[in-house]
Backbone bond lengths (Angstrom), bond angles and torsions (degrees), N, CA, C in turn:
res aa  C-N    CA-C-N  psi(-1)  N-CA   C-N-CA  omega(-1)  CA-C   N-CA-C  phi
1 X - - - 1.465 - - 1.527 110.43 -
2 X 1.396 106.77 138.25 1.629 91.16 178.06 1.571 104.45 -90.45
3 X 1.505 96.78 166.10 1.413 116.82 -173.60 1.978 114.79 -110.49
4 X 0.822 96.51 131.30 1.895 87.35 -178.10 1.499 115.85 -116.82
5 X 1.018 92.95 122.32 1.929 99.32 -176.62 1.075 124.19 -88.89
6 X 1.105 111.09 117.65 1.860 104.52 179.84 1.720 106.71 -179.31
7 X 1.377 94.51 -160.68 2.079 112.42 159.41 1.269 103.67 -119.88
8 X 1.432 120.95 169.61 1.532 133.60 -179.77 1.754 82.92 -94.26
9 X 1.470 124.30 -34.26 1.744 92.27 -178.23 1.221 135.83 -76.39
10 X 1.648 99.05 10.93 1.515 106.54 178.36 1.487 104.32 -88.75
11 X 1.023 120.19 134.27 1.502 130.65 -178.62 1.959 96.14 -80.06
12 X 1.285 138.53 -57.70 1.487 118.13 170.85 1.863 104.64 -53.71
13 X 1.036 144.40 -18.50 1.256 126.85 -177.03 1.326 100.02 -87.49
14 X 1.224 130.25 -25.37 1.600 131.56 -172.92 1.488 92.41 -92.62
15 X 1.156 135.90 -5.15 1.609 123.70 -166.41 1.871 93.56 -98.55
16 X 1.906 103.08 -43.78 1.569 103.38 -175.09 2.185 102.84 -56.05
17 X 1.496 104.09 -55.68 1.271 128.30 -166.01 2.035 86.55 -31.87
18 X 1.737 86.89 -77.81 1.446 81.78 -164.81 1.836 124.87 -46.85
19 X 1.000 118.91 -10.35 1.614 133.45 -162.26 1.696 69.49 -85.61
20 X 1.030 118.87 -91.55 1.766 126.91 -162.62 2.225 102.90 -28.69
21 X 1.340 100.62 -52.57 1.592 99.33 163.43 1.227 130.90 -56.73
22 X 1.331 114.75 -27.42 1.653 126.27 175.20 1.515 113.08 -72.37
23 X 1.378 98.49 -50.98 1.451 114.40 178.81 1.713 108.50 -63.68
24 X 1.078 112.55 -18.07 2.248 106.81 -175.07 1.837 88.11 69.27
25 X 1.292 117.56 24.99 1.581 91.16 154.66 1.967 121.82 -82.74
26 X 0.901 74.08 164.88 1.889 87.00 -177.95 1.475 106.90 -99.62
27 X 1.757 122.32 111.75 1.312 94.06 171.77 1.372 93.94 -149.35
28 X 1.459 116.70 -164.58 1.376 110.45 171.75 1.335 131.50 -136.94
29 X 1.685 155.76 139.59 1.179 129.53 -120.59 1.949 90.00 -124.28
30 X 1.420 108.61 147.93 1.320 114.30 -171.40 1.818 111.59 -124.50
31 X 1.322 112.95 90.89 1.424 95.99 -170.55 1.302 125.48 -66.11
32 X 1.276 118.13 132.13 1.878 129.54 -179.48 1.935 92.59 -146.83
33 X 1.475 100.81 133.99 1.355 111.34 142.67 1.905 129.25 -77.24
34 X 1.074 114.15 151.22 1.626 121.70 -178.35 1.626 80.81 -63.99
35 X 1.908 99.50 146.52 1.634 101.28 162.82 1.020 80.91 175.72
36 X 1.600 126.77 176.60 1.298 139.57 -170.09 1.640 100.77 -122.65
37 X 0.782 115.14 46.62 1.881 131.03 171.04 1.985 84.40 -86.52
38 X 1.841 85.97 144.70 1.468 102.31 -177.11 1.379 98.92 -44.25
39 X 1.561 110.22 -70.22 1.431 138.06 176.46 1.735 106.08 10.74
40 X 1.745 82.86 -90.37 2.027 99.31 177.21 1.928 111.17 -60.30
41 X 1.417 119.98 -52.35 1.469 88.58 172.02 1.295 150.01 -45.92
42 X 1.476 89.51 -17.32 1.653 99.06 -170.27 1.784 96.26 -87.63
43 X 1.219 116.86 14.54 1.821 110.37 170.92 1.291 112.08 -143.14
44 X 1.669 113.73 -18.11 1.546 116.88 160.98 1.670 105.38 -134.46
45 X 1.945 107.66 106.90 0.927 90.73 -176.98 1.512 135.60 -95.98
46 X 1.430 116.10 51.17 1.605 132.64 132.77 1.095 124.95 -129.37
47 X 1.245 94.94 45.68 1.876 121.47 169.17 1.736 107.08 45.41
48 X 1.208 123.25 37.12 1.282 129.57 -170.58 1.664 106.54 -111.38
49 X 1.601 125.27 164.05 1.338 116.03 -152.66 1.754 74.34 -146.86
50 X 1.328 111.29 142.13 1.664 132.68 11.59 1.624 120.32 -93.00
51 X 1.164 128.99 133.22 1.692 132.79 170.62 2.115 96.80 -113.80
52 X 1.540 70.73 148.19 1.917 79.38 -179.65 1.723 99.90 -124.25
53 X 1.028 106.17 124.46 1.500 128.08 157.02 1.469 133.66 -87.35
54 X 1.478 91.02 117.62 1.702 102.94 -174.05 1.292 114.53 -142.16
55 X 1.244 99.45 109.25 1.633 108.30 168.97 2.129 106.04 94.78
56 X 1.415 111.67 1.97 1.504 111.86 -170.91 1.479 89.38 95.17
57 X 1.201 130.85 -12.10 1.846 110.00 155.14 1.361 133.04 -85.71
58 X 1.578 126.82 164.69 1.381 96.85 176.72 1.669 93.50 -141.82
59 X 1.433 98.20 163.87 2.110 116.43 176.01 1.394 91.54 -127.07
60 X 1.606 98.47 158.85 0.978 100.66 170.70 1.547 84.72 -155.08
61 X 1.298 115.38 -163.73 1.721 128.29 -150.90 1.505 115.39 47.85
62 X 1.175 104.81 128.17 1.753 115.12 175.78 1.302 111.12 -30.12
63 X 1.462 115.46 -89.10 0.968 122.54 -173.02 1.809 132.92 -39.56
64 X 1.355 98.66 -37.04 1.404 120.86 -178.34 1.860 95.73 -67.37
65 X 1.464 116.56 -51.89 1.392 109.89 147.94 1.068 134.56 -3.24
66 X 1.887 103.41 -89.79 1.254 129.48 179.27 2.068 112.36 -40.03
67 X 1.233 93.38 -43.40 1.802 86.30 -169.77 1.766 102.22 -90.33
68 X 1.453 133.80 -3.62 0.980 132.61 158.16 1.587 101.65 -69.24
69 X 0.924 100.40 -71.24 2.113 90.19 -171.69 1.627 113.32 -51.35
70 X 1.346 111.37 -18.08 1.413 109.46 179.61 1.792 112.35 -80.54
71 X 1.347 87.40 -14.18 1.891 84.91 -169.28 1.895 87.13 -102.52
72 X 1.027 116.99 -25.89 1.927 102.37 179.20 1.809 106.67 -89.91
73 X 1.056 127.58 -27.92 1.162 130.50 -171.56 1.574 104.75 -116.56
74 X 1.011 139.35 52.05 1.282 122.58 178.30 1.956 128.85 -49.64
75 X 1.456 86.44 -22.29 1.853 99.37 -178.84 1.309 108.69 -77.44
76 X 1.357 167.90 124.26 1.327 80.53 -21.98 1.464 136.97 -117.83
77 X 1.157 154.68 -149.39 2.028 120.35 -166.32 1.630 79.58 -110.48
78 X 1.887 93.67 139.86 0.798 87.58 151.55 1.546 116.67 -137.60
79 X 1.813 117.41 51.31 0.981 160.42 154.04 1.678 117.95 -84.73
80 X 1.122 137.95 167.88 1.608 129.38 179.01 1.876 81.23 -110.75
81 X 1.105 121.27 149.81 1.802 139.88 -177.37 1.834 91.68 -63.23
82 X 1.617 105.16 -59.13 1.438 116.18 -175.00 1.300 127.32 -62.18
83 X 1.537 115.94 106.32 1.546 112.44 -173.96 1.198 117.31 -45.95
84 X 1.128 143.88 -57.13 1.173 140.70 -171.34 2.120 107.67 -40.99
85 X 1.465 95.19 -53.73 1.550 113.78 -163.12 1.362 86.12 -70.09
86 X 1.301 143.01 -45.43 1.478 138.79 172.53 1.554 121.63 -60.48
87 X 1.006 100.93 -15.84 1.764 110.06 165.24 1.376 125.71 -93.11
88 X 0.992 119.95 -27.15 1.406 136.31 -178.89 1.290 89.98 -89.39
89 X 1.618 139.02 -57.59 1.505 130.79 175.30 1.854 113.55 -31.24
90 X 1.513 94.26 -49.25 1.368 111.04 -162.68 1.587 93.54 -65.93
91 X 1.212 129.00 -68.14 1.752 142.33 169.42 1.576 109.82 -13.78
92 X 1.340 106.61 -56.45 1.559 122.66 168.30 1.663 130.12 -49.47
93 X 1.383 93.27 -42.43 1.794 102.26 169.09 1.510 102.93 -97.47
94 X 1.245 146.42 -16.62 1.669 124.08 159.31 1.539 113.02 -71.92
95 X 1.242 119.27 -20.70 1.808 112.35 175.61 1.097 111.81 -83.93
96 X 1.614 127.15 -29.54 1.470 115.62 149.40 1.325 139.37 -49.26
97 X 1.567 95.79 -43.36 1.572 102.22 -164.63 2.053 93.21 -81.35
98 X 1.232 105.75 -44.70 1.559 111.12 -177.42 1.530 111.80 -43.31
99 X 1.691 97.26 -67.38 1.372 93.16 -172.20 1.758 124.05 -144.09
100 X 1.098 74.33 72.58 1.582 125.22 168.13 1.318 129.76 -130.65
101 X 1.356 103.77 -85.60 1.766 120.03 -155.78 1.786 68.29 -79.86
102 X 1.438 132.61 -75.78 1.386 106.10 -146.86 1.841 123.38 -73.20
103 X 1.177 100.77 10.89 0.906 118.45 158.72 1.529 118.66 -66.98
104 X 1.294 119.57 -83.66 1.003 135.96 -161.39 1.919 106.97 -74.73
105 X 1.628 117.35 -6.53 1.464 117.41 129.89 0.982 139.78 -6.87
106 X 1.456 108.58 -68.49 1.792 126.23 178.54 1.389 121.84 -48.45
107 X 1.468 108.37 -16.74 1.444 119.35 179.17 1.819 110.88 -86.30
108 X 1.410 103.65 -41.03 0.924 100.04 -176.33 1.558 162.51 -51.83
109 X 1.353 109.04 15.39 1.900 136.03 -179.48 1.957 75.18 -102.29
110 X 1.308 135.40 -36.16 1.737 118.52 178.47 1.023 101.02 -80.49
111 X 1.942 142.25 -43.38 1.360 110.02 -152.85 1.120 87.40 -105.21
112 X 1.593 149.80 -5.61 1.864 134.31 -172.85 1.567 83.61 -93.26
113 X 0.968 144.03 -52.64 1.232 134.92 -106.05 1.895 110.23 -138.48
114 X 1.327 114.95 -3.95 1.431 122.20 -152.41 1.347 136.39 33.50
115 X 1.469 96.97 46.33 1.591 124.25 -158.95 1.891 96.16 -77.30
116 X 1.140 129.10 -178.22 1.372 130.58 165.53 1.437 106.03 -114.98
117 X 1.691 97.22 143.22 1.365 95.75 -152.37 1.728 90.26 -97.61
118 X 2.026 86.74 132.09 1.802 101.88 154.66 1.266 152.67 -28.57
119 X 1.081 119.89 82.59 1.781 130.37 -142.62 1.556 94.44 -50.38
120 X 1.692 117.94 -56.85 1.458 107.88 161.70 0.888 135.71 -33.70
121 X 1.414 123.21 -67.52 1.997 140.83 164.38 1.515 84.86 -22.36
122 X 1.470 128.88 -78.53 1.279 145.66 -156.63 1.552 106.63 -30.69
123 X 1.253 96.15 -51.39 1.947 104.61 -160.83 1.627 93.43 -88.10
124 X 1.201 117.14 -36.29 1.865 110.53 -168.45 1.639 108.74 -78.03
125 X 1.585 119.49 -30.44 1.569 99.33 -117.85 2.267 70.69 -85.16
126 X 1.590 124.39 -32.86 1.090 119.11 -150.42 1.598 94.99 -80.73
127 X 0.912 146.81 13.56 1.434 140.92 157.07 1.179 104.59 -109.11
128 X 1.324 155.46 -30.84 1.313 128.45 145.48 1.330 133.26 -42.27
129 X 1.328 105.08 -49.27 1.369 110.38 161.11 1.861 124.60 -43.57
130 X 0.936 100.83 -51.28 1.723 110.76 167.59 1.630 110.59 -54.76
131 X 1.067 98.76 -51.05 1.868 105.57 168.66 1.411 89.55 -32.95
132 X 1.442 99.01 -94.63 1.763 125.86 -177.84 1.613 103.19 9.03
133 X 1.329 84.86 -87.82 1.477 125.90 -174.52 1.848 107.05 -33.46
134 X 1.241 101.76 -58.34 1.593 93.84 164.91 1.569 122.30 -60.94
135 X 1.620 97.74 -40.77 1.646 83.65 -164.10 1.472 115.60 -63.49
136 X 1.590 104.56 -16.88 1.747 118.48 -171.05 1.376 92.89 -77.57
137 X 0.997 141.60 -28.96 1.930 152.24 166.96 1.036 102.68 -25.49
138 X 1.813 92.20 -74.28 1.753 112.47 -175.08 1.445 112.63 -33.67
139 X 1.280 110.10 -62.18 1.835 118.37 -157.92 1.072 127.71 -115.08
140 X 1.606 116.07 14.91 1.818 126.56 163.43 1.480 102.40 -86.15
141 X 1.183 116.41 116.48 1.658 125.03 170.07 1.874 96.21 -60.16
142 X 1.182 107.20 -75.12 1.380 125.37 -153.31 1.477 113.69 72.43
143 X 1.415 117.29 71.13 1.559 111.07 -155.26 1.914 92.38 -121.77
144 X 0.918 124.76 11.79 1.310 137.02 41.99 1.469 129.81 -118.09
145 X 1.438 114.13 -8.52 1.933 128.11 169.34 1.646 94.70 -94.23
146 X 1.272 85.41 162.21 1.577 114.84 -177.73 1.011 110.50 -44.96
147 X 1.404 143.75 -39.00 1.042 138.53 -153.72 1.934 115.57 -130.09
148 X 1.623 99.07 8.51 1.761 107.34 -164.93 1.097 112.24 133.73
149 X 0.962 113.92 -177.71 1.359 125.18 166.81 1.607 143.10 -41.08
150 X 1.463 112.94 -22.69 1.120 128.81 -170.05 1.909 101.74 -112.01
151 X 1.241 113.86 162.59 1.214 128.62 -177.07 1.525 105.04 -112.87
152 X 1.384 120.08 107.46 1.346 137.50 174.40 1.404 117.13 -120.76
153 X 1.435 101.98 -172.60 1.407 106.91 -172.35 1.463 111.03 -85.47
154 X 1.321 131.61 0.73 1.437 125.50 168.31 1.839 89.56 -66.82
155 X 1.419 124.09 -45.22 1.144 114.67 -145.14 1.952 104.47 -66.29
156 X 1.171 97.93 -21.51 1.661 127.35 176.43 1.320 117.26 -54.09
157 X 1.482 118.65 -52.12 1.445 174.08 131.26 1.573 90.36 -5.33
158 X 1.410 93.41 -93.50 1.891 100.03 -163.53 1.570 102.50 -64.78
159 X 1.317 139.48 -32.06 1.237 124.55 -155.29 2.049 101.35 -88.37
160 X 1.354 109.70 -27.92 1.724 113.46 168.25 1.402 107.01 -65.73
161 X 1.595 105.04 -53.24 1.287 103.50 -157.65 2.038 118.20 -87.96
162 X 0.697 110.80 -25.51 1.506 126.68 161.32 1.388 91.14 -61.73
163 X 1.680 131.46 -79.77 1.308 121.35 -173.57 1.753 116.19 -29.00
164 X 1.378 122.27 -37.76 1.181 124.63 -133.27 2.036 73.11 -103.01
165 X 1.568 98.57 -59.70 1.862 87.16 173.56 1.679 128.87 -49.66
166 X 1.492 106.27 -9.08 1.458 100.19 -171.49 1.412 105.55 -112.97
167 X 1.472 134.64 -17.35 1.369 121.87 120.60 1.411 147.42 12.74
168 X 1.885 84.07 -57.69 1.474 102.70 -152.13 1.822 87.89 -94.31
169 X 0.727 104.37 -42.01 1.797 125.79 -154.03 1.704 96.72 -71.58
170 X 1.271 126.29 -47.73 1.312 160.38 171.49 2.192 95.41 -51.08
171 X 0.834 105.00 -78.96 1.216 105.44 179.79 1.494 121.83 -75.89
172 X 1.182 117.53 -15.10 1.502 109.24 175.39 2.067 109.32 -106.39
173 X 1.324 95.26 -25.52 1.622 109.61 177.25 1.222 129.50 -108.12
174 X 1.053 118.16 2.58 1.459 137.76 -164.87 1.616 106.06 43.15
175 X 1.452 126.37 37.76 1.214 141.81 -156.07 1.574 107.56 -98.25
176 X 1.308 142.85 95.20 1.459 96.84 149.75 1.339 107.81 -113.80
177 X 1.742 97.75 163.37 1.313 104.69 -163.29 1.581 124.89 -133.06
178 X 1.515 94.65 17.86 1.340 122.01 154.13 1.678 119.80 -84.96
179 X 1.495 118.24 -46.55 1.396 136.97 153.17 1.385 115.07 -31.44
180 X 1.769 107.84 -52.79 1.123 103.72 -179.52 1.570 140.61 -92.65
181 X 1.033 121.58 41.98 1.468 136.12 -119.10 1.865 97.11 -176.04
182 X 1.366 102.92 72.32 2.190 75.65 178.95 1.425 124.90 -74.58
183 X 1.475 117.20 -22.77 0.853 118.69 175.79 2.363 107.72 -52.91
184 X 0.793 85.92 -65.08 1.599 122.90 179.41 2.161 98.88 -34.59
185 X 1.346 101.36 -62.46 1.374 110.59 162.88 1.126 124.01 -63.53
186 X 1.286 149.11 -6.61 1.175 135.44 -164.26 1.869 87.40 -133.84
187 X 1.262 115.08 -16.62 1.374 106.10 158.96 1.730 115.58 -83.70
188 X 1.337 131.21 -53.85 1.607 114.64 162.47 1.272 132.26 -34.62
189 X 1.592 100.13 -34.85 1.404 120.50 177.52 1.939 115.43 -45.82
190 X 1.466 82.04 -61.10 1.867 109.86 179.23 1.338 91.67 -43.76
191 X 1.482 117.29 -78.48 1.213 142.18 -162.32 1.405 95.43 -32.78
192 X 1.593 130.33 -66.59 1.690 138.83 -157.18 1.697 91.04 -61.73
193 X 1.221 137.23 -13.37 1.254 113.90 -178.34 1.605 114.25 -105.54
194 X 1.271 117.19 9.44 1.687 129.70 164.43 1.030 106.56 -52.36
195 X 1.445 138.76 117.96 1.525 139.99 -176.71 2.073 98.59 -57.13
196 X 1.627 106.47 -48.23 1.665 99.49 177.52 1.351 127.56 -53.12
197 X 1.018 105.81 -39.22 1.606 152.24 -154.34 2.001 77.50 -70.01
198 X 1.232 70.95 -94.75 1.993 69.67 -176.32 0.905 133.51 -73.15
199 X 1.388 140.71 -3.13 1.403 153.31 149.70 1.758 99.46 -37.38
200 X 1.681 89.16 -69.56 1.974 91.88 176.80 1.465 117.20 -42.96
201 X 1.484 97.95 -61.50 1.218 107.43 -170.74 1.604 125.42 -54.86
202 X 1.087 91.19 -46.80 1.919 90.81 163.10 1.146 126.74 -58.12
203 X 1.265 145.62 -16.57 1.328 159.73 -171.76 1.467 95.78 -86.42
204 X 1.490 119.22 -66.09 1.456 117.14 178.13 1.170 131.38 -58.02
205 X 1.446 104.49 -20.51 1.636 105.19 176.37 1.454 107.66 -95.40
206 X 1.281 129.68 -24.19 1.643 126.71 138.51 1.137 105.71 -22.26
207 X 1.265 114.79 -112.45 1.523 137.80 -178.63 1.568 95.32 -15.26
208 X 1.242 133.91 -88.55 1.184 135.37 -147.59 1.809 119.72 -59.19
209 X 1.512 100.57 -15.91 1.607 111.54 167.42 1.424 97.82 -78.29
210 X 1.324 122.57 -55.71 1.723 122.99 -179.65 1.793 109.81 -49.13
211 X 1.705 106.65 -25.42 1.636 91.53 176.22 1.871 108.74 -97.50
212 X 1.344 106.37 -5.46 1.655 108.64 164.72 1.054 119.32 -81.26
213 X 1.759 123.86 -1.10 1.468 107.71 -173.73 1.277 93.51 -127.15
214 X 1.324 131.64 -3.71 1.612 124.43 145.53 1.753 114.50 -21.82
């Protein structure tokens, strides 16, 4: 059985989790925070979470994930068959994860942590984000998923990781930017009624009020 390492408040550990729920794999969940303790490097090596364990081996990075479960589980795809349409899928989750979620990172010692927010972070991170935000314009079909017709793991992708950028944007900008966006809203929207989709997702937003009221 595989094993998945991480927290439910990490939005990439809730992005792998849900992929493993989509897929009908069977696995089982192991709590660790990201940190640079010998421990976690030696299975994620930038001590970052989620890593999946199989067999006494371990992966780690999402994506690198994503095409492991696609080559053992193919039932059901959540890749497009057509290279082209599988590349452009793939295109779709690096402009999120690029410039978006790691974008909207820089905030994060203010919104995990009640950190004070980076006067720099402050002035850069919301015009990148606007970048972002267009380039994700450009290349979300919404026909009705992000990427066409089919429901993949970009769609997995944008609905954690956008969540996790609008969070950020929301509390440091008084921004949201799912709200602002109809196209954009009425696709999360879809998304919140995926039985996987929100199964995960509810768990993390549990958890993650239980780590705000610490």
């Amino acid at each position: 059985m595989i094993k998945i390492h991480g927290t439910s408040i990490s939005n990439y550990y809730s992005t792998a989790k849900c992929a493993l729920v989509e897929k009908g794999i069977k696995f089982e969940e192991v709590s660790v925070f990201p940190s640079r303790e010998p421990a976690v490097l030696a299975s994620s090596p930038m001590g970052k979470v989620p890593w999946i364990e199989v067999d006494g081996k371990v992966l780690s990075e999402v994506n690198a994930i994503f095409d492991y479960l696609e080559d053992i589980h193919p039932t059901p795809p959540l890749y497009p068959t057509d290279a082209w349409a599988r590349a452009k899928t793939k295109e779709i989750i690096r402009i999120i994860e690029l410039y978006l979620d790691a974008q909207a990172r820089r905030h994060i010692a203010a919104v995990y942590f009640g950190g004070d927010v980076d006067p720099v972070a402050f002035e850069q991170v919301r015009p990148a984000l606007e970048n972002g935000l267009l380039a994700l314009s450009n290349v979300a079909k919404y026909g009705p998923y992000i990427a066409g017709d089919q429901f993949t793991y970009a769609d997995i992708v944008a609905y954690f990781q956008i969540g996790f950028t609008n969070m950020h944007t929301q509390k440091i900008y008084d921004w949201d930017i799912v709200a602002a966006d109809p196209a954009l809203k009425d696709y999360i929207a879809m998304l919140n009624e995926r039985p996987g989709i929100a199964a995960v997702a509810g768990v993390m937003r549990s958890d993650m009020a239980k780590f705000a009221a610490r």
